[in-house]
Biopython code that builds the backbone (N, CA, C, O; Angstrom):
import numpy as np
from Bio.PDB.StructureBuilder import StructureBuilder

atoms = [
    (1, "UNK", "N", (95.054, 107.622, 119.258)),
    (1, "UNK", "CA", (95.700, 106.631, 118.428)),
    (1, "UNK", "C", (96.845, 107.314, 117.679)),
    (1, "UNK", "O", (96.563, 108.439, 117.268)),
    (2, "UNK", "N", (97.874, 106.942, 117.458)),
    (2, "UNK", "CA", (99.194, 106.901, 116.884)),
    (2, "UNK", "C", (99.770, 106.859, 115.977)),
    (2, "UNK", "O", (100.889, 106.393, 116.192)),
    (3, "UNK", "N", (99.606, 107.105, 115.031)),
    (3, "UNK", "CA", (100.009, 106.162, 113.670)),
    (3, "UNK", "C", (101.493, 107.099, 113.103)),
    (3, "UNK", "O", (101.233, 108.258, 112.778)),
    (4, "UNK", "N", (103.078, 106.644, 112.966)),
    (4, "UNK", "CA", (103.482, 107.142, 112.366)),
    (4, "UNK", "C", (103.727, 107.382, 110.753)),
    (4, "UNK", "O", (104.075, 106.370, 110.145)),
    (5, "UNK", "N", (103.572, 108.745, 109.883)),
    (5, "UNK", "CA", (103.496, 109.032, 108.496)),
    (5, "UNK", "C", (105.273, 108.869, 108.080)),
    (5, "UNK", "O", (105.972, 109.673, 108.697)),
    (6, "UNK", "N", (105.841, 108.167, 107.362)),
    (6, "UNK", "CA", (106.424, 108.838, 106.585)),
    (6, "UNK", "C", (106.609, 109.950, 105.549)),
    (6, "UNK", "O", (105.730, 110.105, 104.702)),
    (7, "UNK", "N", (107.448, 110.557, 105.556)),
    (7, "UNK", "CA", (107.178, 111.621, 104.542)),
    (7, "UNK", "C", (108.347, 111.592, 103.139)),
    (7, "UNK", "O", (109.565, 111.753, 103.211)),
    (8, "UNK", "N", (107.776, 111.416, 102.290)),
    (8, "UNK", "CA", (109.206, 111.413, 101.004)),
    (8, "UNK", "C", (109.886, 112.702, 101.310)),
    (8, "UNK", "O", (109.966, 113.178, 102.442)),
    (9, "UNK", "N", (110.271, 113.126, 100.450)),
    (9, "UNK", "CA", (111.393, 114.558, 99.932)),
    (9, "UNK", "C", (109.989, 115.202, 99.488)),
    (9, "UNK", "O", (109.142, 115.861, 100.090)),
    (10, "UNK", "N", (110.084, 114.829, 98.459)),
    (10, "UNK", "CA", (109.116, 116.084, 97.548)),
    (10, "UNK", "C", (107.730, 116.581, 98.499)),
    (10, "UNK", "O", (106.948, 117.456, 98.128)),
    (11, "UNK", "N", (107.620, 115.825, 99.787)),
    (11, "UNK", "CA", (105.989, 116.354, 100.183)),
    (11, "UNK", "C", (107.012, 116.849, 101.408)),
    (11, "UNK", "O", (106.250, 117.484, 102.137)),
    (12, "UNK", "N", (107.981, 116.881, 101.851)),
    (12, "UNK", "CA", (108.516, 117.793, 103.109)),
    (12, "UNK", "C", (108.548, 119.556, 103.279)),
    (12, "UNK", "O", (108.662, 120.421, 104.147)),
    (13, "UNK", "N", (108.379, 119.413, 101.941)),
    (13, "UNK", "CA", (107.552, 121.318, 102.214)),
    (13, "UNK", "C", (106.850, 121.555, 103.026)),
    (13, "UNK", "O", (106.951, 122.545, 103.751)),
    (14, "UNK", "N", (105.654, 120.391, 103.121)),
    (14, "UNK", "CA", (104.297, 120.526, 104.116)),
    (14, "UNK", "C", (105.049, 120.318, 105.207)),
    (14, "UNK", "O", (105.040, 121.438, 105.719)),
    (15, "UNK", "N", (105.998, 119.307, 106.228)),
    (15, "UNK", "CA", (106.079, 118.904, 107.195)),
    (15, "UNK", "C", (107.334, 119.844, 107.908)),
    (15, "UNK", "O", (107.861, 119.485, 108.961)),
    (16, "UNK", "N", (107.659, 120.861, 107.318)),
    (16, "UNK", "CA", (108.764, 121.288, 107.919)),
    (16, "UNK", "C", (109.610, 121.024, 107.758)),
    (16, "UNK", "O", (110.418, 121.669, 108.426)),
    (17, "UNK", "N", (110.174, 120.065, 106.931)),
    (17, "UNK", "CA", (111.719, 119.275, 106.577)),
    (17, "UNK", "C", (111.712, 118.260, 107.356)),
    (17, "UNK", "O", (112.795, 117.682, 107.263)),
    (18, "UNK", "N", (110.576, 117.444, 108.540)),
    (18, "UNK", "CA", (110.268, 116.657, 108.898)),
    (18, "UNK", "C", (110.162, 115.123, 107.828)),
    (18, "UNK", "O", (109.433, 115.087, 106.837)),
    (19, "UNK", "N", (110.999, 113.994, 108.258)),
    (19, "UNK", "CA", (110.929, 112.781, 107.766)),
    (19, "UNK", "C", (109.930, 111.693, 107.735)),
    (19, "UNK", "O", (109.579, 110.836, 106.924)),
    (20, "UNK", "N", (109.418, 112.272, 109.630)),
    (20, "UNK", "CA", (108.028, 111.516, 109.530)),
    (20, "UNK", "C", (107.227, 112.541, 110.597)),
    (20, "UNK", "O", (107.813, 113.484, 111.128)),
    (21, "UNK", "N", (106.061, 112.286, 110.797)),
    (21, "UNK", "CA", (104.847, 112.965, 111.308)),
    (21, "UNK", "C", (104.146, 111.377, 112.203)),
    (21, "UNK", "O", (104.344, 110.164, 112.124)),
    (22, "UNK", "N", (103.109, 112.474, 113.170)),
    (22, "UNK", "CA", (102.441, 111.485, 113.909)),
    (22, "UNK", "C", (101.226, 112.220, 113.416)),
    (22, "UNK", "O", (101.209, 113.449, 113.338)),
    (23, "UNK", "N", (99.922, 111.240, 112.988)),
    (23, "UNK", "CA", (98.589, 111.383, 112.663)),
    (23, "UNK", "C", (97.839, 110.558, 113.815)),
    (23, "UNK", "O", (98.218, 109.815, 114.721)),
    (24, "UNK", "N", (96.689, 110.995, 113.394)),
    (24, "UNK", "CA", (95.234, 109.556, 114.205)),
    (24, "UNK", "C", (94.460, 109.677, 112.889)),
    (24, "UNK", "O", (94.527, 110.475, 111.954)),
    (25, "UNK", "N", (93.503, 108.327, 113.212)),
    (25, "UNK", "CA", (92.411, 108.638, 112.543)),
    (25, "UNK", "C", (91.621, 107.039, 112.221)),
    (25, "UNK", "O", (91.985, 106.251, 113.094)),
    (26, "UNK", "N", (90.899, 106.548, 111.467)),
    (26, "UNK", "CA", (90.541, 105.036, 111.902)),
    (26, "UNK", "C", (90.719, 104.429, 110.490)),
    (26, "UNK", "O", (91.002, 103.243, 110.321)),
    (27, "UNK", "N", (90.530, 105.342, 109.461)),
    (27, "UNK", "CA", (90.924, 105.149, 108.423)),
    (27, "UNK", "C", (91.893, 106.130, 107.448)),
    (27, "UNK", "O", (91.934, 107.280, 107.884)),
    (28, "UNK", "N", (92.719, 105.904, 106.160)),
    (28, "UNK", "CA", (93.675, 106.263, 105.635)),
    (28, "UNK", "C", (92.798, 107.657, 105.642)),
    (28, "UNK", "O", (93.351, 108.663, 106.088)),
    (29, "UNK", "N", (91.482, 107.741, 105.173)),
    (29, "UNK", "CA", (90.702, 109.071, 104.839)),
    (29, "UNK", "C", (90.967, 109.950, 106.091)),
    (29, "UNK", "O", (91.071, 111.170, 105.968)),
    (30, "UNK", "N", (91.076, 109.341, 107.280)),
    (30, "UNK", "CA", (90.810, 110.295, 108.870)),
    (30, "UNK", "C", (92.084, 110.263, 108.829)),
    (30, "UNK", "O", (91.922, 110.613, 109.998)),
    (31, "UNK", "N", (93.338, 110.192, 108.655)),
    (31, "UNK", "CA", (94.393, 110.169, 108.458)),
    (31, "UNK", "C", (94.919, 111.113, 108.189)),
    (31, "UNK", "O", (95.567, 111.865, 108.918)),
    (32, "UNK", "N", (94.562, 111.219, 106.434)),
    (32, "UNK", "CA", (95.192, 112.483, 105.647)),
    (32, "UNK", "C", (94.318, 113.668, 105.977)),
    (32, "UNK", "O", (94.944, 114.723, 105.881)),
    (33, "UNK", "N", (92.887, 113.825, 106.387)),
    (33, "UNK", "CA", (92.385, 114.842, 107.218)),
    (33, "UNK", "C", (93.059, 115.428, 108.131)),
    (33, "UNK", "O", (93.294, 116.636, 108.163)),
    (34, "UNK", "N", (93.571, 114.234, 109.292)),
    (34, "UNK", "CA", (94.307, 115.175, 110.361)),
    (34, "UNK", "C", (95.317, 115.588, 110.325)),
    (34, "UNK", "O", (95.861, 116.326, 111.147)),
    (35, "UNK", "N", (95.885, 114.997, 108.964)),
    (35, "UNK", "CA", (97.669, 115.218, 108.780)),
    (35, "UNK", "C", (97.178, 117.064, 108.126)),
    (35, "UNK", "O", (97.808, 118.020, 108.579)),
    (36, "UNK", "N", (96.561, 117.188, 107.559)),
    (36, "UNK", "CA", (96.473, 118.492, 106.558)),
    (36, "UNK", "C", (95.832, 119.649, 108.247)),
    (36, "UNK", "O", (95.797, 120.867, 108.070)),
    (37, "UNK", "N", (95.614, 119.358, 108.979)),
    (37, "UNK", "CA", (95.128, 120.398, 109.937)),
    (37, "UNK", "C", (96.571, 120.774, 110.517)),
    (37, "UNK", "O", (96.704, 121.803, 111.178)),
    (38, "UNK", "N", (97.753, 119.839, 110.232)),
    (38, "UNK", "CA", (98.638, 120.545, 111.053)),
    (38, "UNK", "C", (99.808, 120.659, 109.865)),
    (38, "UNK", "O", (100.900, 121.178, 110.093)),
    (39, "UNK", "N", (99.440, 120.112, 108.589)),
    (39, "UNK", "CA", (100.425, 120.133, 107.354)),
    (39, "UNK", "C", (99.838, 120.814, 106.248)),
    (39, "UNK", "O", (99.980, 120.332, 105.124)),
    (40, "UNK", "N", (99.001, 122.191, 106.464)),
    (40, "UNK", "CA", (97.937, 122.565, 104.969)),
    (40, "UNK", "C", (98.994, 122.286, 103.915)),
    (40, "UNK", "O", (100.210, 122.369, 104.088)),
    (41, "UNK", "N", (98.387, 121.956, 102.841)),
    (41, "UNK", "CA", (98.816, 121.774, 101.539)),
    (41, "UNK", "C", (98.960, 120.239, 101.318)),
    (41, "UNK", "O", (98.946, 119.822, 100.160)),
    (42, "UNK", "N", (99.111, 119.292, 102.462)),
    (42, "UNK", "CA", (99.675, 117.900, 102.136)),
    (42, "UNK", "C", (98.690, 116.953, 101.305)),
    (42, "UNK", "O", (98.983, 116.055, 100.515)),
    (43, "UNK", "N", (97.329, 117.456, 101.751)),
    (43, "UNK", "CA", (96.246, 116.691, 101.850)),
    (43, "UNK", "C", (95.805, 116.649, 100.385)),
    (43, "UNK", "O", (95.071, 115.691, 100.144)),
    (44, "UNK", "N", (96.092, 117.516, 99.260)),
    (44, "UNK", "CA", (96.174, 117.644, 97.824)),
    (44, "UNK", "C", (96.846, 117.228, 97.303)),
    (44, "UNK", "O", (96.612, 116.809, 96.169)),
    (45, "UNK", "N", (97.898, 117.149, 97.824)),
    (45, "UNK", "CA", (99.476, 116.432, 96.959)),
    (45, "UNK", "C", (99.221, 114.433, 96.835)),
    (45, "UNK", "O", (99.821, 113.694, 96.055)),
    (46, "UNK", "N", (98.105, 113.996, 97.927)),
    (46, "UNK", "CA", (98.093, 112.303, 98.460)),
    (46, "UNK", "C", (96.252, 112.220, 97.932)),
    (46, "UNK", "O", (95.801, 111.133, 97.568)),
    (47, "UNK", "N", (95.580, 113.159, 97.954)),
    (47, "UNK", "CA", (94.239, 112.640, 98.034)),
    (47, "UNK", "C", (93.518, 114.220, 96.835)),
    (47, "UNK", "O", (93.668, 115.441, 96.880)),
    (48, "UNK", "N", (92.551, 113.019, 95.666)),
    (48, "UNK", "CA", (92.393, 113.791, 94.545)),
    (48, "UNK", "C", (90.783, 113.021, 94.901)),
    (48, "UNK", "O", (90.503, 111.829, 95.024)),
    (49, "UNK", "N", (89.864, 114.328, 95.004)),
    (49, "UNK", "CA", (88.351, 113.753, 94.777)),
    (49, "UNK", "C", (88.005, 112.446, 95.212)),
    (49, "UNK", "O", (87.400, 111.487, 94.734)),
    (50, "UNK", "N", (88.623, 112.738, 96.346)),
    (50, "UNK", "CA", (88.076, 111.202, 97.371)),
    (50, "UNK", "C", (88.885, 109.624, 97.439)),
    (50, "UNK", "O", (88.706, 108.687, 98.217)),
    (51, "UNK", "N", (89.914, 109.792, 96.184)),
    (51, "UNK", "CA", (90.559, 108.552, 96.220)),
    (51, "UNK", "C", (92.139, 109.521, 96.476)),
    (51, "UNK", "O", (92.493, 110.695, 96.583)),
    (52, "UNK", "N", (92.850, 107.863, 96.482)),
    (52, "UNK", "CA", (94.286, 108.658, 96.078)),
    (52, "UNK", "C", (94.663, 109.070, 95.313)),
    (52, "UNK", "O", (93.959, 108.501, 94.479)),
    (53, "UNK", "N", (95.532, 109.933, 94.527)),
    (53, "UNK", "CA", (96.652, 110.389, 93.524)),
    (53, "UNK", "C", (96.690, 109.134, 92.690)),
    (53, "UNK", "O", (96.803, 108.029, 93.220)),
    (54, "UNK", "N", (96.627, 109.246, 91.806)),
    (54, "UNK", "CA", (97.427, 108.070, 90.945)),
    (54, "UNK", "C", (99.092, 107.738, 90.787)),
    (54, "UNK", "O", (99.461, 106.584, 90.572)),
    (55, "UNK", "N", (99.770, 108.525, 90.877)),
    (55, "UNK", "CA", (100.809, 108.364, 91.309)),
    (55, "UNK", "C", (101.900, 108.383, 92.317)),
    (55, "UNK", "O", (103.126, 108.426, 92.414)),
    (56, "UNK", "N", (100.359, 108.305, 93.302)),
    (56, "UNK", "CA", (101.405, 108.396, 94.843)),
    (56, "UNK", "C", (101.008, 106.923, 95.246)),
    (56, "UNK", "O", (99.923, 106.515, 94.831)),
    (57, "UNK", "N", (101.570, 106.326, 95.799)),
    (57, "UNK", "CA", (101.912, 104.660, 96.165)),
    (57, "UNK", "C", (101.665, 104.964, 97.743)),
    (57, "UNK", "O", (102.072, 106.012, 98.247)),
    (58, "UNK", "N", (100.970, 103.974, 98.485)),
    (58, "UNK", "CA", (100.963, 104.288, 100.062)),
    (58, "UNK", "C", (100.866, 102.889, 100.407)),
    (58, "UNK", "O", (100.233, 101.948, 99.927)),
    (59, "UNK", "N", (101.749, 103.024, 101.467)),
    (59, "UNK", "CA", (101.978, 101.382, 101.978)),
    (59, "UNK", "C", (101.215, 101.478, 103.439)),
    (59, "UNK", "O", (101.305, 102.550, 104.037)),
    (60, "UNK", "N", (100.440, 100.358, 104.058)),
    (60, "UNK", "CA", (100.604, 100.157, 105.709)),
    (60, "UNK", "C", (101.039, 99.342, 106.120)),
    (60, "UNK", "O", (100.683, 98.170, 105.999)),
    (61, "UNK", "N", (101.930, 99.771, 106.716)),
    (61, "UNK", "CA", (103.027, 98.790, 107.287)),
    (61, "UNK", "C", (103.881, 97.634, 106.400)),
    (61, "UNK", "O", (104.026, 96.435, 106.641)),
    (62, "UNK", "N", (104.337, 98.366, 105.401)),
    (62, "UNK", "CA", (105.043, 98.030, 104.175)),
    (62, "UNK", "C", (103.845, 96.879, 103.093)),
    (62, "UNK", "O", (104.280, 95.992, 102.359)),
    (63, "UNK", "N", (102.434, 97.188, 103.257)),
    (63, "UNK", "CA", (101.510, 96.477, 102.535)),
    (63, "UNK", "C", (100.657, 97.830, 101.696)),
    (63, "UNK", "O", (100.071, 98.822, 102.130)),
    (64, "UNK", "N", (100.959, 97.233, 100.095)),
    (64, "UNK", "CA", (100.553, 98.772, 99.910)),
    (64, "UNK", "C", (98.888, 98.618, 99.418)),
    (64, "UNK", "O", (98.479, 97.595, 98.868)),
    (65, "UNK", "N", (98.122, 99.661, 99.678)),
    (65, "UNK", "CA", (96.780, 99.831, 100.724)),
    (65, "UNK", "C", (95.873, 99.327, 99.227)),
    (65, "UNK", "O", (94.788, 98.760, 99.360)),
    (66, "UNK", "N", (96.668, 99.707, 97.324)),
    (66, "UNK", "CA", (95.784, 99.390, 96.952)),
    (66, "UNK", "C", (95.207, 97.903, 96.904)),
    (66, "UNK", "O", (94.168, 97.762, 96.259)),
    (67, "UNK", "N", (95.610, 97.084, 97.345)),
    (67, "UNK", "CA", (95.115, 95.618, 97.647)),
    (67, "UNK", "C", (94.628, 95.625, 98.629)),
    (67, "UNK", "O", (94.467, 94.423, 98.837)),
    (68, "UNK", "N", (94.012, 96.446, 99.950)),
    (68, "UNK", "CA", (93.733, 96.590, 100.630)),
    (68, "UNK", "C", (91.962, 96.766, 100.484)),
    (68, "UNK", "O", (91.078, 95.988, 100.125)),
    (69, "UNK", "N", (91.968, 98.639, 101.102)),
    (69, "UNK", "CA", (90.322, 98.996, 100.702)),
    (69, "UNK", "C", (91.036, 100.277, 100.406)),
    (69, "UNK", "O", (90.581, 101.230, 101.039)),
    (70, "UNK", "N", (92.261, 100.611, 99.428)),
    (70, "UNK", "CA", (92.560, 102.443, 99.212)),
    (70, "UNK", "C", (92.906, 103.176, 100.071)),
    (70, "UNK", "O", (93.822, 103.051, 100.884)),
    (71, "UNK", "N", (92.050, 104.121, 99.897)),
    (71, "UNK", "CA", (91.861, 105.176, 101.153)),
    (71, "UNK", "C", (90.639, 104.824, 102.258)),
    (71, "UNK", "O", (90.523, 105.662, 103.153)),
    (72, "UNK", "N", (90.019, 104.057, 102.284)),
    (72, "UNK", "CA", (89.112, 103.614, 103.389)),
    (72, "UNK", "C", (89.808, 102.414, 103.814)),
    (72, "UNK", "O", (89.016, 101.532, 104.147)),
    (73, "UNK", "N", (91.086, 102.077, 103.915)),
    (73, "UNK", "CA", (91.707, 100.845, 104.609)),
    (73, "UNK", "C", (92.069, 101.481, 105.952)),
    (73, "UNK", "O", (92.680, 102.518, 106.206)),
    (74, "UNK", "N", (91.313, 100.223, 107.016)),
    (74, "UNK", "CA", (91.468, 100.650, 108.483)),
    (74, "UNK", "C", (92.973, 100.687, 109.002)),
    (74, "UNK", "O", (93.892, 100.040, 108.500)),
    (75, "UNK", "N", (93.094, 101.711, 110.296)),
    (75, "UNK", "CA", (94.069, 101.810, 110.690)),
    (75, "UNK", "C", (94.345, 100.940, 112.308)),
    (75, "UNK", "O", (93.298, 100.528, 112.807)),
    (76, "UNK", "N", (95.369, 100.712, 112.947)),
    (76, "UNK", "CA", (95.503, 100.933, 113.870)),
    (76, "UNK", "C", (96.757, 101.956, 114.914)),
    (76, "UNK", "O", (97.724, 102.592, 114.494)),
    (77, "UNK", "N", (96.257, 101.786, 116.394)),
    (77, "UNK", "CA", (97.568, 102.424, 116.865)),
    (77, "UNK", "C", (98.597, 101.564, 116.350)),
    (77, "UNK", "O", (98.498, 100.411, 115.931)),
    (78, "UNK", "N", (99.805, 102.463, 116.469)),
    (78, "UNK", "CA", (101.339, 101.666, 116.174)),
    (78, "UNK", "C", (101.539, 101.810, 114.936)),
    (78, "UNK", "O", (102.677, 102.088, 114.557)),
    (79, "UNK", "N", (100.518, 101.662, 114.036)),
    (79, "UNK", "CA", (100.773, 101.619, 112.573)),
    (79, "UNK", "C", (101.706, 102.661, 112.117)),
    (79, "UNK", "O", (101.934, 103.727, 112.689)),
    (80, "UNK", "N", (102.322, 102.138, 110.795)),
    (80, "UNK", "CA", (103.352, 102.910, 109.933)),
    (80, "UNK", "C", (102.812, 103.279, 108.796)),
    (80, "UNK", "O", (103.037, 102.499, 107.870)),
    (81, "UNK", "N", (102.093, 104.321, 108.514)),
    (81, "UNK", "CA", (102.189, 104.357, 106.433)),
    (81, "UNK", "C", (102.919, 105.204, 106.064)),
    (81, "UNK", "O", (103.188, 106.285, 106.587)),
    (82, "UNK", "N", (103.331, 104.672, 104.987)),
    (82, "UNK", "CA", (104.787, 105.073, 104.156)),
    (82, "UNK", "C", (104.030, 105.875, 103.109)),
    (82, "UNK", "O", (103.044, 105.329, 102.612)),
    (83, "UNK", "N", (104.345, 107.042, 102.725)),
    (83, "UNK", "CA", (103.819, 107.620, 101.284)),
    (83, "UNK", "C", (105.240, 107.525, 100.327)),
    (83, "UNK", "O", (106.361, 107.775, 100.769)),
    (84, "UNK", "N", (104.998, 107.186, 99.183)),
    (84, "UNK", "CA", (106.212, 107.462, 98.212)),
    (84, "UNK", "C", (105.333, 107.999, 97.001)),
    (84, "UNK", "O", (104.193, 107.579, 96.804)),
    (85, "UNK", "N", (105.997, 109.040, 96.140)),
    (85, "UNK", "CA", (105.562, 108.962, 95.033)),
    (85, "UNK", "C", (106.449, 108.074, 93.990)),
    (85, "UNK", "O", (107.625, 107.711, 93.958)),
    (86, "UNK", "N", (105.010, 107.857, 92.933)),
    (86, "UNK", "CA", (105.378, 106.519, 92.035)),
    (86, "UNK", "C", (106.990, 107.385, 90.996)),
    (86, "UNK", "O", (107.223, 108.592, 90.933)),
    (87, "UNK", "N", (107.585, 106.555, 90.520)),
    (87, "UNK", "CA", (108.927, 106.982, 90.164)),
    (87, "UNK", "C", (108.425, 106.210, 88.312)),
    (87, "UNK", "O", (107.733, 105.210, 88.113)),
    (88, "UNK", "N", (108.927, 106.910, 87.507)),
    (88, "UNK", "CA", (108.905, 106.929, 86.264)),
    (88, "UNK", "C", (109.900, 107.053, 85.144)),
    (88, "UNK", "O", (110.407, 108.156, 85.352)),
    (89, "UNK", "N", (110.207, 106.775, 84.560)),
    (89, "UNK", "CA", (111.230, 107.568, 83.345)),
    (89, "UNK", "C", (112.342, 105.803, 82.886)),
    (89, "UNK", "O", (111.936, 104.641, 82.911)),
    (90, "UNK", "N", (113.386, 106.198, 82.618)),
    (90, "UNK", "CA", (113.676, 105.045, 82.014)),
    (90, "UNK", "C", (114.595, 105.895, 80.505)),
    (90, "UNK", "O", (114.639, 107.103, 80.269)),
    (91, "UNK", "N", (115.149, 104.898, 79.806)),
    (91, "UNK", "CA", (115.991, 105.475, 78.298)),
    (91, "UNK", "C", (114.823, 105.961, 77.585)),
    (91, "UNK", "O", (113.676, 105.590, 77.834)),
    (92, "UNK", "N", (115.183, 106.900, 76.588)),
    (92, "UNK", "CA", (114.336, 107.594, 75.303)),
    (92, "UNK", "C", (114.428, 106.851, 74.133)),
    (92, "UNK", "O", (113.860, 107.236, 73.112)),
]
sb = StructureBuilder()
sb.init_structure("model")
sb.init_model(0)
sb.init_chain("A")
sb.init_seg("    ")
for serial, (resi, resn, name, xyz) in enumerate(atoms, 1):
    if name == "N":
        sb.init_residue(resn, " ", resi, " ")
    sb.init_atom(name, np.array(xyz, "f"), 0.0, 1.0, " ", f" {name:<3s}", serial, name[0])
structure = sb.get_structure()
C-alpha cells in the first residue's frame, strides 16, 4: 500500500530535503512507524506518547484526522497526508 507523506520545511532534516515521502501502513500509527525506519528522528517530531504533537496539524487527504479517529484513523492506498506544523504568533 502507498500512501504519499508530505513533508513541511522544518521536518525535511529527516527526509533528505525531500518534499514528500512514500509510507504504508493501515493506520496513521503504522504510518509514522514506517516513515521513522527509513526517516529516524521523524517519528518524535509528529507522535508524543501515543497521540499526536499538539502542535502538529495532519490532514488525510486535505481532512484533518482530528475529527477523524487521530492517530488510529484508517488509511488507504492512494492516500495523501499532509503534516504541517500549527503556526502561531500574531502583534505583541
Amino acid at each position: 500500500m502507498a500512501i504519499e507523506v508530505r513533508i513541511p520545511t522544518i521536518l525535511r532534516q529527516y527526509t533528505d530535503g525531500q518534499k514528500a515521502v512514500e509510507g504504508s501502513g493501515d493506520t496513521l500509527a503504522d504510518l509514522f512507524n514506517d516513515l521513522e525506519t527509513r526517516h529516524a528522528g521523524i517519528h518524535a517530531r509528529i507522535v508524543d506518547e501515543g497521540k499526536l504533537r499538539r502542535f502538529v496539524n495532519v490532514y488525510l487527504n486535505d481532512e484533518d484526522v482530528r475529527f477523524v479517529d487521530g492517530i488510529n484513523t484508517k488509511l488507504s492506498d492512494g492516500d495523501t497526508v499532509t503534516i504541517l506544523p500549527a503556526v502561531a504568533g500574531g502583534m505583541a
